[in-house]
N, C-alpha and C positions, 0 to 999 in steps of 0.2 A: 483646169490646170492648178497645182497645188503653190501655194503661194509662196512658198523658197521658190520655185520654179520661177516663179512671174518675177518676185525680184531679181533675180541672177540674169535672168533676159535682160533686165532693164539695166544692170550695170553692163551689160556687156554692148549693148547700145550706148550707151555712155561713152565707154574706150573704144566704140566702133567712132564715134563722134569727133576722136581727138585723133583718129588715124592718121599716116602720112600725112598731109599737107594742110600748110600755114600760109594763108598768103600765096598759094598755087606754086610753093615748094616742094619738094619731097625732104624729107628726113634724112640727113646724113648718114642716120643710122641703122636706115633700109637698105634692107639687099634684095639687087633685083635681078633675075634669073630668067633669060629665054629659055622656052620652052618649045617642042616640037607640040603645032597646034593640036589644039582639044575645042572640043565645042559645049558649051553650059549654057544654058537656060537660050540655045540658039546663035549663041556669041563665038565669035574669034579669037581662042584667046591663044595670045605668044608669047606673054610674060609675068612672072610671078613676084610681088614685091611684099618679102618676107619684113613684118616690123618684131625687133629684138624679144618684144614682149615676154613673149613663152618661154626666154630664158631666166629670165627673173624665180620661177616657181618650177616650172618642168623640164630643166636643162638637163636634166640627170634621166629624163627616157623620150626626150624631143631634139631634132636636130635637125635642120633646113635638108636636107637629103630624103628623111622621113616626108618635113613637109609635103614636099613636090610629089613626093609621092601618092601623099593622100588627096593632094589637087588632083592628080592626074586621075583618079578614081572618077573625078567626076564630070569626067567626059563624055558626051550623048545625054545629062541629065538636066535635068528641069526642076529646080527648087525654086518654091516659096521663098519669100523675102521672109525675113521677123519682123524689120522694119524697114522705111524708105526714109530717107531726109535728104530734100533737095538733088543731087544728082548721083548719090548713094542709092545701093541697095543691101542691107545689110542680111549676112544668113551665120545661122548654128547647122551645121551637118553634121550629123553625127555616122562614122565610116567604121567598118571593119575590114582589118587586114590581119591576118592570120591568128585568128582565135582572140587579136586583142581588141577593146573598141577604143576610137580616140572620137575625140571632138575637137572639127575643125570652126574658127570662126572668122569668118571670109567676106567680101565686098565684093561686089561689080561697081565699076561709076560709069555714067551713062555713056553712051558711044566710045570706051575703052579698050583697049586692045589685052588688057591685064586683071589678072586677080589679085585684091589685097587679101593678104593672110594678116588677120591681127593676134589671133592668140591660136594655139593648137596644144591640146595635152591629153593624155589617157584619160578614158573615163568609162571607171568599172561599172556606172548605174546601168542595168537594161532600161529601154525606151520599152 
């Protein structure tokens, strides 16, 4: 793996680290979204809890309506973590929907009924 590569993971594990909750809070500034179920990596998942992040840089072709969208993509699938800490599991997808590719970057925590979405934005590199 080429070494921008490994560091951009590792920051993105960083702000996967500072996700929602403080103290077994959620973020005031989280939006959280029932979803009609989907199942990922085996799980049950009925809710999406978008953090503001992506709008900082990619609010101008990202939008919680896209998000869910791209969640919902990943339905019946099975991904590798990038990383685990404690009752995290953190992952990079990277999705296509119609001719464009985004990268979503998402959590599971352990026996949870939700996905956290931390960052999501277009991403013109091929894999």
């Amino acid at each position: 793996m080429p070494k921008y590569r490994k560091f951009c993971q590792k920051q993105l594990i960083a702000k996967f680290r500072n996700f929602c909750y403080s103290n077994g809070t959620m973020d005031s500034k989280q939006r959280i979204y029932k979803i009609e179920p989907i199942f990922v990596n085996g799980i049950k998942i009925v809710q999406v809890v978008i953090d503001p992040h992506y709008e900082e840089k990619h609010q101008d072709h990202m939008n919680d309506a896209l998000i869910l969208k791209l969640v919902k993509t990943l339905d019946g699938r099975y991904e590798l973590p990038e990383a685990k800490t404690g009752r995290y599991a953190y992952f990079a997808t990277l999705i296509e929907i119609g001719q464009k590719q985004y990268r979503l970057i998402w959590l599971l925590e352990d026996h949870a009924i939700y996905i956290g979405v931390v960052n999501a934005y277009r991403d013109g590199r091929r894999s």
